[in-house]
PAGU-746084 format. One record per residue: residue in three letters; x, y, z of N, C-alpha, C, O in turn. Coordinates in steps of 0.001 Angstrom, whole numbers, plus 500000, padded with zeros to 6 digits. Each point is the difference from the previous one (the first is absolute). Layout:
ALAXYZXYZXYZXYZ ...
This chain:
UNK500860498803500000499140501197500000500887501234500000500887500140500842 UNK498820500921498031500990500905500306499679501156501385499043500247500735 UNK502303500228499102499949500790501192499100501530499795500295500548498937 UNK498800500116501801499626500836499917500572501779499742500321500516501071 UNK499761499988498264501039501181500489498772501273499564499832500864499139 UNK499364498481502307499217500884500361500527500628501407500253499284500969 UNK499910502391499040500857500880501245499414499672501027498790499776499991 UNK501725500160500764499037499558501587499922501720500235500711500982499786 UNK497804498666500858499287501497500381500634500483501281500741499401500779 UNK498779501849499248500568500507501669498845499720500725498837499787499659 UNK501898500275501727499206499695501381499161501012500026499997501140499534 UNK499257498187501133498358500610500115500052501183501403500859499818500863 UNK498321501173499239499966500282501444499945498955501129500798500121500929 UNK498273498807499063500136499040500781501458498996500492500380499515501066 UNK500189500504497394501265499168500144501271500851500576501052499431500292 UNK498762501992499848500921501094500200499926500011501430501022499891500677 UNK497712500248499887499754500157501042499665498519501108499131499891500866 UNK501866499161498715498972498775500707500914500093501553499965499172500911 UNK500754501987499036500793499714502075500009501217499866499874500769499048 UNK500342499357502360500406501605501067500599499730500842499635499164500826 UNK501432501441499222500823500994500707499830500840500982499235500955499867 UNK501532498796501410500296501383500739501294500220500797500647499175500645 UNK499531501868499196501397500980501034500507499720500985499370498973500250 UNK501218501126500437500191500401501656499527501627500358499738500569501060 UNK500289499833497644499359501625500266498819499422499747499367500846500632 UNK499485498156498832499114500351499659499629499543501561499066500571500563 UNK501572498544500018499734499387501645499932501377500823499061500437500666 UNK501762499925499180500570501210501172498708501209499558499784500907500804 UNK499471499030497994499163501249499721498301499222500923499266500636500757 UNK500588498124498890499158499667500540499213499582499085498809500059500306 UNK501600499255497967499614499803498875499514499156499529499468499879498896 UNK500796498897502585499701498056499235498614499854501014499817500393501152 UNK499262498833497858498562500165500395500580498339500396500086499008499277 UNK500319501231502471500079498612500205498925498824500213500268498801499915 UNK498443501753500383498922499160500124499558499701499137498938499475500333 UNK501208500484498235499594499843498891500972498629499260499801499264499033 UNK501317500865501989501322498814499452498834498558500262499514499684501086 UNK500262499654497642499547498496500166500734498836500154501144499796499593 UNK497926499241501192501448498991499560498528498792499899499040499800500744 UNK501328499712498190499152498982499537499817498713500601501060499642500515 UNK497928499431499642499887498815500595500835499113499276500223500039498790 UNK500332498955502251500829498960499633500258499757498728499554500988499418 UNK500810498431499949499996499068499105500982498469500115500658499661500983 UNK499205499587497726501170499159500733500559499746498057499322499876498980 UNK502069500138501236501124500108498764500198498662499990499992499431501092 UNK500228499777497674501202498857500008501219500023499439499957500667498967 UNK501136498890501260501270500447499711500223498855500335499550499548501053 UNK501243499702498059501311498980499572501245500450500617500483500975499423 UNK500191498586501606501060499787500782500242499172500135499354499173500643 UNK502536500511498376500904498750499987498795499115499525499764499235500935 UNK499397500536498065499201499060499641498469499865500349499145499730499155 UNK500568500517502350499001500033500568498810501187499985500216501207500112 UNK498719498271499752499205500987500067499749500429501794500015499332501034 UNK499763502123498652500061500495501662498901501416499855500306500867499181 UNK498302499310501739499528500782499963500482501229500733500740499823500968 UNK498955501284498714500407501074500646498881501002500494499551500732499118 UNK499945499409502117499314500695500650499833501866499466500941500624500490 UNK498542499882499048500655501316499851498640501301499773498907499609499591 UNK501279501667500669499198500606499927501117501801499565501029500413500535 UNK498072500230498242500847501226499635499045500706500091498790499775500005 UNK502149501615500110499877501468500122499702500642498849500583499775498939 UNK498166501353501267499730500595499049499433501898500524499669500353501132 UNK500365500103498213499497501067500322498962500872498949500540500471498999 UNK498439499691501131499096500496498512500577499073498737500329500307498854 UNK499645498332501913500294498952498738501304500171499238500013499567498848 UNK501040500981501613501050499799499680501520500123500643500188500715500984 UNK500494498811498619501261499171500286500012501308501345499144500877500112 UNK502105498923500828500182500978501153501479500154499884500627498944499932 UNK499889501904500041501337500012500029500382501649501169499279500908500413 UNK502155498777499736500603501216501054501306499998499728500680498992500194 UNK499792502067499354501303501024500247500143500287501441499372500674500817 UNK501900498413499210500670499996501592500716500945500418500287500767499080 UNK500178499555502004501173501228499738501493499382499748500200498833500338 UNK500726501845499141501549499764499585500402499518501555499728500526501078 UNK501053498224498594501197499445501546500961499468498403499967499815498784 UNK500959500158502702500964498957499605500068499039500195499755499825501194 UNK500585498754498017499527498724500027501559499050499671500808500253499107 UNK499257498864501696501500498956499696499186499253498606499254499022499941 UNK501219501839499090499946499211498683498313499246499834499000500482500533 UNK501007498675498893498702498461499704500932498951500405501203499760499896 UNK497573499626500693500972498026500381498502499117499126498884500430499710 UNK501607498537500137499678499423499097499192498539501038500585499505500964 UNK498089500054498578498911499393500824499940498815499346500035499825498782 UNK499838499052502417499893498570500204499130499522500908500037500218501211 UNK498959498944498035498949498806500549500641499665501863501180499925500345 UNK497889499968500325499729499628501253501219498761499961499982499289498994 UNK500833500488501813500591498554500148501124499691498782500379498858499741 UNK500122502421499513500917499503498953501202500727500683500046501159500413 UNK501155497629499607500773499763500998501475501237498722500150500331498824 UNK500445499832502378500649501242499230500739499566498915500032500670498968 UNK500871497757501203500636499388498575498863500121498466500111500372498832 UNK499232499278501717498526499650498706499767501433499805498871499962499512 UNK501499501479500556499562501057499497500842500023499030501198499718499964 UNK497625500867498754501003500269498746498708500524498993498814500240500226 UNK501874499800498789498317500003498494499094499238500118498893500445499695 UNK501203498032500816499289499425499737499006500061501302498998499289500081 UNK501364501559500835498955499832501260499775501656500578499614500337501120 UNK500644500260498094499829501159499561498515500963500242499538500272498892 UNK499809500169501978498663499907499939499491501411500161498813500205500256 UNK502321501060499554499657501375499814500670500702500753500616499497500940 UNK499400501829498799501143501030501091499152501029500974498912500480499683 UNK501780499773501558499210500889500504501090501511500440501138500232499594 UNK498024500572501333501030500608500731499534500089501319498883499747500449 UNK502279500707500184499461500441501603499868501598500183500962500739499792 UNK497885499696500578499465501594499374499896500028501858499666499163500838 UNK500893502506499231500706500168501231498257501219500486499593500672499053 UNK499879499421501849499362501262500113500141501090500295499141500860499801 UNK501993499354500749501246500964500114501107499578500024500305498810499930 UNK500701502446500209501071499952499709500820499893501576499351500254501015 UNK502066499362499070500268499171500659499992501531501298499753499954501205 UNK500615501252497932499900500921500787499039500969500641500083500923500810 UNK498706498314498294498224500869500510499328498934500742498835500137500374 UNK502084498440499934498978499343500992498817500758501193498773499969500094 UNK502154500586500577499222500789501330499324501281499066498891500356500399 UNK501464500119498821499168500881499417499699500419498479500380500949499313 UNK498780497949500445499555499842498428499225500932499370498825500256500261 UNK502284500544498398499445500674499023498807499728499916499542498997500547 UNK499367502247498415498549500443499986499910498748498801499302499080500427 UNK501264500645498096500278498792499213499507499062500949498864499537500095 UNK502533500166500855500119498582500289498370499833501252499247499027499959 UNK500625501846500752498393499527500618498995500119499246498946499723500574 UNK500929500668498057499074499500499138500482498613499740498960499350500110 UNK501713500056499694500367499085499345499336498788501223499188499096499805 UNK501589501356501597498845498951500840498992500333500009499492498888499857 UNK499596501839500199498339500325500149499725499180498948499313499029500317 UNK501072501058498253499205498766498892500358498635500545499036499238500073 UNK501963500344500270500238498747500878498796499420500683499272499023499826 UNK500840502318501315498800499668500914498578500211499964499063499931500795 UNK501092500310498165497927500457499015500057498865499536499047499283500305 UNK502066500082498780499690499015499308499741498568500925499310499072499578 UNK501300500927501614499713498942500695498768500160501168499562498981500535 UNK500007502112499756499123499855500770498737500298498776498909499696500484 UNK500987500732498308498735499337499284500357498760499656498973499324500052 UNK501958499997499614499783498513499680499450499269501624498832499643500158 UNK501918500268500616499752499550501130498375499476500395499575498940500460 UNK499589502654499020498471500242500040499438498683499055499066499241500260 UNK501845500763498547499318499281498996500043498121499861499391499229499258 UNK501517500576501715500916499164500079498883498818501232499381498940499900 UNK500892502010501087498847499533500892498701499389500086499515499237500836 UNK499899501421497798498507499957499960499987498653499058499248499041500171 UNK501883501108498654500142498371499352500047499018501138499265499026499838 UNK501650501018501622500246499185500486498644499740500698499763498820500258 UNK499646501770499963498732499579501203498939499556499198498809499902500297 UNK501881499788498434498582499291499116500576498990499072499745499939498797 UNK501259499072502030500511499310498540498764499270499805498912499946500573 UNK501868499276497984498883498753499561500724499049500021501008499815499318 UNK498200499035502029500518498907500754498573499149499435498851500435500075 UNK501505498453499440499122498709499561498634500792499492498916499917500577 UNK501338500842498270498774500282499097499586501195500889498841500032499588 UNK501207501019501349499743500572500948500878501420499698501128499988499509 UNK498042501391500931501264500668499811499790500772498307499281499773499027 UNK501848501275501341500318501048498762501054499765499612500147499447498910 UNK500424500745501518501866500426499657500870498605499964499936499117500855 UNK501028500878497778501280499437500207500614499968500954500023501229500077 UNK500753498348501115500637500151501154500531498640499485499343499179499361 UNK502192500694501089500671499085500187500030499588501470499921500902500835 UNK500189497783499585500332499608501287500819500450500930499925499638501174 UNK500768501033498465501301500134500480499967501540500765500249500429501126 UNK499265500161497491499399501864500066498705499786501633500115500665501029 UNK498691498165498707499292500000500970500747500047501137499984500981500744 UNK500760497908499483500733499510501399500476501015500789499908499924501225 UNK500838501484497948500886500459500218498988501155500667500078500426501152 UNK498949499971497825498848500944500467499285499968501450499855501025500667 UNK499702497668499765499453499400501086501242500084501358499816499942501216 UNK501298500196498092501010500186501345499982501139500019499865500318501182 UNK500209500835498001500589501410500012498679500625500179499976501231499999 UNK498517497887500209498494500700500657500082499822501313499519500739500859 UNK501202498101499333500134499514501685500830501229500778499429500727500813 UNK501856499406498874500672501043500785500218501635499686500852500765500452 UNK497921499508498487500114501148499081501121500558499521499966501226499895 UNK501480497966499634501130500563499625499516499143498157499969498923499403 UNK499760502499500458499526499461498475501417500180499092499825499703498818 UNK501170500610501428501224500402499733501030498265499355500881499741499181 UNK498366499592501713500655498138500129498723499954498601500522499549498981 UNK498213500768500859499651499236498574500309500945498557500548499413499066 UNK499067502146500768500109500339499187501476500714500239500214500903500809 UNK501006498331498075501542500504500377499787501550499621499253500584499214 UNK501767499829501722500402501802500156500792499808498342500552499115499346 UNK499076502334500524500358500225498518501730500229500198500795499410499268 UNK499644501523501817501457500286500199500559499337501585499399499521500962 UNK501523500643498842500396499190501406501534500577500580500904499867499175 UNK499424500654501933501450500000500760500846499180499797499652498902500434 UNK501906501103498822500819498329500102499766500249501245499545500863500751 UNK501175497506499218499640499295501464501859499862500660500871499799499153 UNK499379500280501764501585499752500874499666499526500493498778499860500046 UNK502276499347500922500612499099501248500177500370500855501039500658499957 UNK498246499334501551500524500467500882501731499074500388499719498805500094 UNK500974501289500006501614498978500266499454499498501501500395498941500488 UNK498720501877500141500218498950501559498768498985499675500294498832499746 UNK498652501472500252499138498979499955499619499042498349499184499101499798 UNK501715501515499343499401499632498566498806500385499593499671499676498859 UNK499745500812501662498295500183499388499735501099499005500807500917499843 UNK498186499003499557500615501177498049499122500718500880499504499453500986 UNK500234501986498646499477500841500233500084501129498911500936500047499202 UNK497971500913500811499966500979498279501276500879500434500162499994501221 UNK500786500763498055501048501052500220499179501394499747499737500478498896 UNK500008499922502048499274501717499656501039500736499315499594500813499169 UNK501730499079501003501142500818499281500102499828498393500869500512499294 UNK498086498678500279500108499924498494498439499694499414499193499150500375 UNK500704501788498646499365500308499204498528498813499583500233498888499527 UNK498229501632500768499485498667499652500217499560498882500381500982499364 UNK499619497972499842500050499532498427499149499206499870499690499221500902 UNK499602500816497641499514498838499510500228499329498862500007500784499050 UNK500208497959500595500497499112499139498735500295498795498815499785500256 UNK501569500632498682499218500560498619500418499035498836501147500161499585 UNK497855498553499641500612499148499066500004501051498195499081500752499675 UNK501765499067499748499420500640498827499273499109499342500013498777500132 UNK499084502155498853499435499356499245500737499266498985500782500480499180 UNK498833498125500990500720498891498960498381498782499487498851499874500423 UNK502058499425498387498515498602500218501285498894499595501034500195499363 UNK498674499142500992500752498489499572500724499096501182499414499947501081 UNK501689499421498778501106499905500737500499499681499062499670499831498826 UNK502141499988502393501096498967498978500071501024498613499794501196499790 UNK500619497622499402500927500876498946499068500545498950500447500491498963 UNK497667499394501409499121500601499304499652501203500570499226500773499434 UNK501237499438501558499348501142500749500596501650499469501118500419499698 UNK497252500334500390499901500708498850499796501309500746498910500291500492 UNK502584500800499609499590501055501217498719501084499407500016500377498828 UNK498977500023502070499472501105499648499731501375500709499049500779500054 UNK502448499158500556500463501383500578500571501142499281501230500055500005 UNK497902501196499158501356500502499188500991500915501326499585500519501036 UNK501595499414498502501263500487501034500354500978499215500525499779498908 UNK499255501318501502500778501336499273501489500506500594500009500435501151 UNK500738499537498402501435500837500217500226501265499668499308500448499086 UNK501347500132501329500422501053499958500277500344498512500812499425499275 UNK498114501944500283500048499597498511501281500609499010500817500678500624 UNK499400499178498132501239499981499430499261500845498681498974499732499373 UNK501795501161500519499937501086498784498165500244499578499406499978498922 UNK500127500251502515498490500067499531499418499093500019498785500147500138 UNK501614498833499771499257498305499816499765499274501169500728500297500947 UNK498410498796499233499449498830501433500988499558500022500663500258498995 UNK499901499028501870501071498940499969499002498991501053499436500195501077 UNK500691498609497958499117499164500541500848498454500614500535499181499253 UNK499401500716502294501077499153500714499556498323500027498804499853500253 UNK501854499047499558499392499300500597500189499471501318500948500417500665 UNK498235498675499823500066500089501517501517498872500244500739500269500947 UNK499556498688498270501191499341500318501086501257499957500875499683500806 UNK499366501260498764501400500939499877499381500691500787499888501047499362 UNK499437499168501954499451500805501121500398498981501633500198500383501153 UNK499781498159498189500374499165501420501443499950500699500915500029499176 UNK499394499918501860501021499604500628500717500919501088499728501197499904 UNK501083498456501042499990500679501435500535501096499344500392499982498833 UNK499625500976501917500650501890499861499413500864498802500313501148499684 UNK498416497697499519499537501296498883499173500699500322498865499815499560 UNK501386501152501252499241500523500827499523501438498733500651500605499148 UNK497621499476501416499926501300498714498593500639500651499133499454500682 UNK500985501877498848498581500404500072498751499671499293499951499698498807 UNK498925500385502087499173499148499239498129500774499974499465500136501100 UNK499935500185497939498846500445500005499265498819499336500227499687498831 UNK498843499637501985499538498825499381498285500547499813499330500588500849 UNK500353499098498094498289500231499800499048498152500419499901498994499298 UNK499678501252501859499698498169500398498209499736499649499151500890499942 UNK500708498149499930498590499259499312499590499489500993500601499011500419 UNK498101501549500376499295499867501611499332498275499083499159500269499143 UNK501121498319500981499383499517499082499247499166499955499100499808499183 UNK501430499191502356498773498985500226500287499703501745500889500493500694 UNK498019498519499716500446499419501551500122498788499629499165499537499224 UNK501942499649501263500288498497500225499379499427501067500181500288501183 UNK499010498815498325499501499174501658500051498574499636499475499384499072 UNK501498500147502154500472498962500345501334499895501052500255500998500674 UNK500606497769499467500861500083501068500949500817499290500084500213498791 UNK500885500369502535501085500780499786501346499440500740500563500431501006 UNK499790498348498069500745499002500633500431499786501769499435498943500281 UNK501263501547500963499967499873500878499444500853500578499809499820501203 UNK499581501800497980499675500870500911498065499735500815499941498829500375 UNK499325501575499783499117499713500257498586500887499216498786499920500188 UNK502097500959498834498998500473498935499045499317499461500310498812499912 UNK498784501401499738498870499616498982499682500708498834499544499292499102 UNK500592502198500594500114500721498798501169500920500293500716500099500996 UNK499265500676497612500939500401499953499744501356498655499265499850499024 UNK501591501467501297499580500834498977500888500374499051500963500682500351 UNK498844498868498009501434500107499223499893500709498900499169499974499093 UNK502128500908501164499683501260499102501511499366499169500835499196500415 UNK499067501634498120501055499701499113500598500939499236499295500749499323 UNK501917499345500667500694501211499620499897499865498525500400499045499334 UNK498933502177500181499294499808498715501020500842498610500153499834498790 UNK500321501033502197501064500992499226501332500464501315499880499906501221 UNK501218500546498056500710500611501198500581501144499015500041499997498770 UNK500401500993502159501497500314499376501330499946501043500081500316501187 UNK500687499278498098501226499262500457501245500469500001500643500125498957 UNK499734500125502004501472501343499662501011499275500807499777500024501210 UNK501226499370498426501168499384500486500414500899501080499452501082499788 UNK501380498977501448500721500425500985501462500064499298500461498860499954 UNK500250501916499592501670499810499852500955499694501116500199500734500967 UNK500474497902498760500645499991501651501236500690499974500752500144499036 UNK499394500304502227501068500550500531501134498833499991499873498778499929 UNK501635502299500200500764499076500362500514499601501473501161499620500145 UNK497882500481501033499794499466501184500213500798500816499805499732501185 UNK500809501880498278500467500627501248498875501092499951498887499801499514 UNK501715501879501288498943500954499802499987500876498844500992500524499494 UNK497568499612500057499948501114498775500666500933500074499834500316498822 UNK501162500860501752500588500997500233501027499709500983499639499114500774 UNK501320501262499410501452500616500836499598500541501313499500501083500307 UNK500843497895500384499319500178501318501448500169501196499933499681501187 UNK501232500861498162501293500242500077500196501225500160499625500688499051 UNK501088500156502299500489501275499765500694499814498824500104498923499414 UNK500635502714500052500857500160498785501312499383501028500185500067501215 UNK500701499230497505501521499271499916500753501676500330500093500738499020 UNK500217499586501817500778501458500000501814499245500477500874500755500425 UNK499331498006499426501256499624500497501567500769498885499936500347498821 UNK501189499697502026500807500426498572501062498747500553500211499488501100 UNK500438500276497241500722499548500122501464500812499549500009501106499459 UNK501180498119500874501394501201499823500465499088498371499713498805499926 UNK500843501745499133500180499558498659501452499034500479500589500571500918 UNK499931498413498751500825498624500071501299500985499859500778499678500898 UNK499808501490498259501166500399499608500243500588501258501073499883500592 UNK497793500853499899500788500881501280499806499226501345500190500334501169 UNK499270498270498124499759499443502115501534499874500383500964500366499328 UNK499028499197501565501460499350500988500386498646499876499302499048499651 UNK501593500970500595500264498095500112499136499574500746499152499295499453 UNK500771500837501374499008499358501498498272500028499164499151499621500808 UNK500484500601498347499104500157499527498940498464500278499859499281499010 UNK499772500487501690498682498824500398499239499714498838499360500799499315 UNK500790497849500519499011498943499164498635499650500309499797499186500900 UNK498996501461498302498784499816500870499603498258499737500187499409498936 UNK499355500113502056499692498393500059498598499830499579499112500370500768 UNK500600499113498104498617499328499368499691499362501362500851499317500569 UNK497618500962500090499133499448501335499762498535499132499752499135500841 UNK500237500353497948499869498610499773501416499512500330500102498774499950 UNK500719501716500290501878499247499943500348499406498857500752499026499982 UNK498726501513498944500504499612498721501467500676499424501120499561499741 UNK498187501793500215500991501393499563500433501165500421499131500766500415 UNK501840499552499599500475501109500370500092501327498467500553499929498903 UNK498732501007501671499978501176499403500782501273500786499856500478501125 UNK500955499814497856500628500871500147499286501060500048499151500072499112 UNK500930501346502106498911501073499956499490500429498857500439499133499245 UNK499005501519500151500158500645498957499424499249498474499461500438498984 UNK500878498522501380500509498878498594498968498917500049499468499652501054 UNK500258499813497752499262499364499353498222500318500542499436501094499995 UNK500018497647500413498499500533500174499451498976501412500138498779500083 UNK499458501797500560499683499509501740498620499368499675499118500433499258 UNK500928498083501714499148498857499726498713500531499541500102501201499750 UNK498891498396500080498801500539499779499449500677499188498781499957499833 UNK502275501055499281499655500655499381500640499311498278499979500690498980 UNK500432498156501057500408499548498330498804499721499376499180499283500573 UNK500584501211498258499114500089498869499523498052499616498913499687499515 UNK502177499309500847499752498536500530499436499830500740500380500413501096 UNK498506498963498816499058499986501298500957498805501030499945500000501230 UNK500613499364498223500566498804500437501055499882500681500440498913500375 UNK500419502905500010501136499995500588501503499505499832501021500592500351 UNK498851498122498997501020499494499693501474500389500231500779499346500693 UNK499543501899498588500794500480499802500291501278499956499129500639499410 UNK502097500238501134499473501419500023500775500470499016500651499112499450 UNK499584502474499940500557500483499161501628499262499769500504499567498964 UNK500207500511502832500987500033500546500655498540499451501021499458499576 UNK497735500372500735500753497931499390500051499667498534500780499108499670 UNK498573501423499501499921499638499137501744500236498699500515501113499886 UNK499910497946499537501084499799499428499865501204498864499201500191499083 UNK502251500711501535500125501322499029500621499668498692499970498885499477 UNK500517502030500107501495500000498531501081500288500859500069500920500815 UNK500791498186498923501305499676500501500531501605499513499784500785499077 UNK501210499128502418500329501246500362499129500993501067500541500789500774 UNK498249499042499124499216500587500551499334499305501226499130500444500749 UNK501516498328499262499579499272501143500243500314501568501167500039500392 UNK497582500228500686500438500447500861500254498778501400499230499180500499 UNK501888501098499732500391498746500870498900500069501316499771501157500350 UNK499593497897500348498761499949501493500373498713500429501118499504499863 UNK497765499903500734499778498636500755499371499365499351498976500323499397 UNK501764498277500650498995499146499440498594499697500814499910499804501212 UNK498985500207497796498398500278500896499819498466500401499279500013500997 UNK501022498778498704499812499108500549500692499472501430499465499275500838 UNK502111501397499202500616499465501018500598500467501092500626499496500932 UNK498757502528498470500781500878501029501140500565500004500388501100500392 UNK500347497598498896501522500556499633500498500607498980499528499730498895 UNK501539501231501216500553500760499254500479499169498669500597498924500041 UNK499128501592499091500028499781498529501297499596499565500555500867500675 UNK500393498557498774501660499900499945500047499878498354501050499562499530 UNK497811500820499495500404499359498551500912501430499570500924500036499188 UNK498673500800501393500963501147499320501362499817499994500748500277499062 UNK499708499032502501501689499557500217500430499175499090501202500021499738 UNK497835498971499502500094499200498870500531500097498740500632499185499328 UNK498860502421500362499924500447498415500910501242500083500141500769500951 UNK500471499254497781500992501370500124499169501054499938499181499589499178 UNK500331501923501254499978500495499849500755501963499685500974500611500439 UNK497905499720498604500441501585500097500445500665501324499451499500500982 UNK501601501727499338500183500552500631498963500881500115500113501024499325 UNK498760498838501447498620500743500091500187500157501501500658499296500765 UNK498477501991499529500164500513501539498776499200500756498824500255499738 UNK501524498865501114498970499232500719499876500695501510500709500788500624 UNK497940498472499669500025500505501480499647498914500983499467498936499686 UNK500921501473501683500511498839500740498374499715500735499293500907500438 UNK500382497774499563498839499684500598500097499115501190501007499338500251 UNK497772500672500570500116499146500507498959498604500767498859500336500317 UNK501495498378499915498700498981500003499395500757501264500886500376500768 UNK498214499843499512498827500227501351500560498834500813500613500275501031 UNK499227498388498585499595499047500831501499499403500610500048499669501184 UNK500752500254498242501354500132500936500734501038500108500805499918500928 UNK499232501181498383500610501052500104501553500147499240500815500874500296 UNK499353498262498854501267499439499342500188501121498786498924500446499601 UNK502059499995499855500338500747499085500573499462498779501105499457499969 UNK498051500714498912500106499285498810500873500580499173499722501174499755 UNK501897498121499378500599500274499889499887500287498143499692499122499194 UNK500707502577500400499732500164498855501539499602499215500950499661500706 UNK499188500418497741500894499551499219501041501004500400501145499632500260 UNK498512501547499792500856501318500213499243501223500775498784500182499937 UNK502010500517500704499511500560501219500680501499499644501228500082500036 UNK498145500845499695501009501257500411499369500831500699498786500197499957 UNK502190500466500891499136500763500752499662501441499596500799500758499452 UNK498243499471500795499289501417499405500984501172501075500713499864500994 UNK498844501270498162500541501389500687499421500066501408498915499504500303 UNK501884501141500528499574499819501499500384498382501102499963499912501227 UNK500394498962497696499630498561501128501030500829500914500788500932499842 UNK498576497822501702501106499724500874501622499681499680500537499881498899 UNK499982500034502271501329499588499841499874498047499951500698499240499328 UNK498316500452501506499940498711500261499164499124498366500107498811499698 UNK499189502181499606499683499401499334501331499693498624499961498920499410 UNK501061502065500239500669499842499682500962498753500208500359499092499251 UNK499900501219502012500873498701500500499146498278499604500538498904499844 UNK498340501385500111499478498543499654499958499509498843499901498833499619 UNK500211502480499642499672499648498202501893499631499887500158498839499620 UNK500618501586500524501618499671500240500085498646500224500517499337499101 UNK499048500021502015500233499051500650499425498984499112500810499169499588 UNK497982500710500029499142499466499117500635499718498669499812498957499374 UNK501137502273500137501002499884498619501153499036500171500231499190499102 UNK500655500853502214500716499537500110499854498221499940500867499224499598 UNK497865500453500891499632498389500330499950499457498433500369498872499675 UNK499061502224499320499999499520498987501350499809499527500314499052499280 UNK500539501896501143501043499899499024500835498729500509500992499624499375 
């Protein structure tokens, strides 16, 4: 049959308009007609997992009949980590068990905990609208399942069980899970976890994906930081892994409730929103130290090598590698090698120009010069730090001004040769 190359039409007002949107300004103005947010009776899904057919309990969000979505406010986020099935043991993670990416979305910042931006308390108020109208809606399914032909509502067993405990002690918190949550620490004396108030609430956000394994098909678009005018569009594998830390404005999809178990916790539903769009701005890392010079100014002087004195002191490398002469070559820390290795001082000159020191491995004074004939060049007398021994040059003269004693040594020194 041939192919048609008839233009596909444009979207309709209806198809333009089938979701809405809102702000954290539109929160903070007082803009979201929250009693109007629906959430539809049960239904039940089937879905094929590893082979098996498996029903899925589920009920979505709508608002004037269409999709619900929210613009979060900007945090910073450690990169995307990448999501695995209940019980898949950390060797067995890979493509093939692969089952979607999420992030951990902070509600403040690590420094507005105790006092959260006008953004970031919009951002909990939809949290907490969105869970105390589901909660309402959630309830009324539960107090009417349909048990042996009896009854309205889909309810899973599990969702009931959990309901009937959390009516008993009114901590409705144990059936319908909190949307954000405190990490949890160790106390060291007793072991027992407890929430850390010193850090930020978060909640775990899946993106939108469908598949698994090596079919799985992301449907998050990731915007980057754009390039000559243009989207730059990311995918979520070149977003995973420890330190990619980035800013993050995520647009999330308010989208359905899960009801059923919540492997050891004691949940029965659950409210899951999906990161439908982001934009995505990498963090540039530092190279570990501080952004700026946190150093008075270097005001030290040094005296130039021609006019020091004999007695002139060898400064000692704090590693005991090298000795730097004042003045001369370049002091640890500061070589353009990140790796230290080697300093200006050590490195092998053009003959003639070689300046006699210590050897950096053994401390001891150097002897290859006594080895090799050299030029009558004016040397100067050094000496080891670590025994205090005086290293003997090819030829010695003494400058204008020496002692009498230094004379007498350079004499004495001629004579042994001769």
């Amino acid at each position: 049959m041939p192919k048609s190359n008839k233009t596909k039409s444009k979207p309709t007002e209806t198809e333009k308009e089938s979701e809405i949107f809102f702000t954290v300004q539109d929160v903070i103005e007082g803009n979201v007609p929250w009693k109007d947010l629906e959430l539809h009776d049960p239904i039940i899904n089937n879905y094929k997992i590893n082979g098996k057919d498996v029903k899925c309990y589920e009920s979505y969000y709508s608002l004037d009949g269409k999709d619900v979505y929210f613009i979060l406010a900007k945090q910073d986020i450690w990169g995307i980590s990448e999501r695995y099935g209940f019980g898949v043991k950390e060797e067995d993670q890979g493509e093939d068990t692969l089952e979607g990416w999420q992030i951990s979305y902070p509600l403040t910042s690590l420094k507005t905990v105790d006092n959260p931006t006008e953004d970031e308390q919009a951002v909990q108020t939809i949290m907490n609208k969105v869970y105390k109208e589901t909660l309402k809606k959630v309830k009324k399914f539960c107090d009417d399942p349909k048990i042996k032909g009896k009854g309205t509502y889909d309810i899973p067993a599990p969702t009931r069980n959990s309901y009937s405990g959390a009516k008993g002690d009114g901590n409705y918190d144990d059936f319908l899970k909190p949307v954000y949550a405190r990490p949890m620490t160790v106390d060291p004396k007793t072991k027992e976890k407890y929430p850390d108030t010193s850090k930020p609430e978060r909640m775990y956000i899946n993106l939108a994906s469908s598949g698994k394994g090596k079919k799985i098909v992301n449907g998050c678009k990731i915007y980057g930081p754009r390039k000559n005018g243009k989207d730059t569009i990311l995918k979520p594998s070149k977003c995973v892994g420890e330190g990619k830390r980035a800013t993050c404005l995520p647009c999330v999809h308010l989208r359905n409730v899960y009801y059923g178990a919540h492997g050891d916790n004691p949940h029965g539903a659950s409210i899951k929103f999906k990161v439908a769009q982001m934009n995505y701005t990498p963090i540039s890392k530092s190279g570990g130290g501080p952004s700026r010079n946190l150093l008075p100014a270097n005001n030290d002087t040094v005296e130039d090598d021609e006019s020091s004195s004999d007695d002139e002191s060898s400064f000692t490398d704090p590693r005991g590698e090298t000795n730097f002469k004042s003045g001369k070559g370049k002091a640890p820390g500061h070589n353009s090698d990140e790796s230290g290795d080697e300093s200006e001082d050590e490195k092998p000159k053009k003959k003639g120009k070689k300046k006699q020191g210590s050897d950096s491995e053994s401390g001891n004074d150097s002897e290859d010069e006594d080895e090799k004939p050299k030029k009558k060049d004016k040397k100067k007398q050094t000496s080891d730090p670590e025994s205090g021994d005086e290293s003997e040059d090819e030829e010695i003269k003494p400058k204008k001004g020496k002692s009498k004693k230094s004379k007498e040594l350079i004499k004495k020194r001629k004579s042994k040769k001769d």
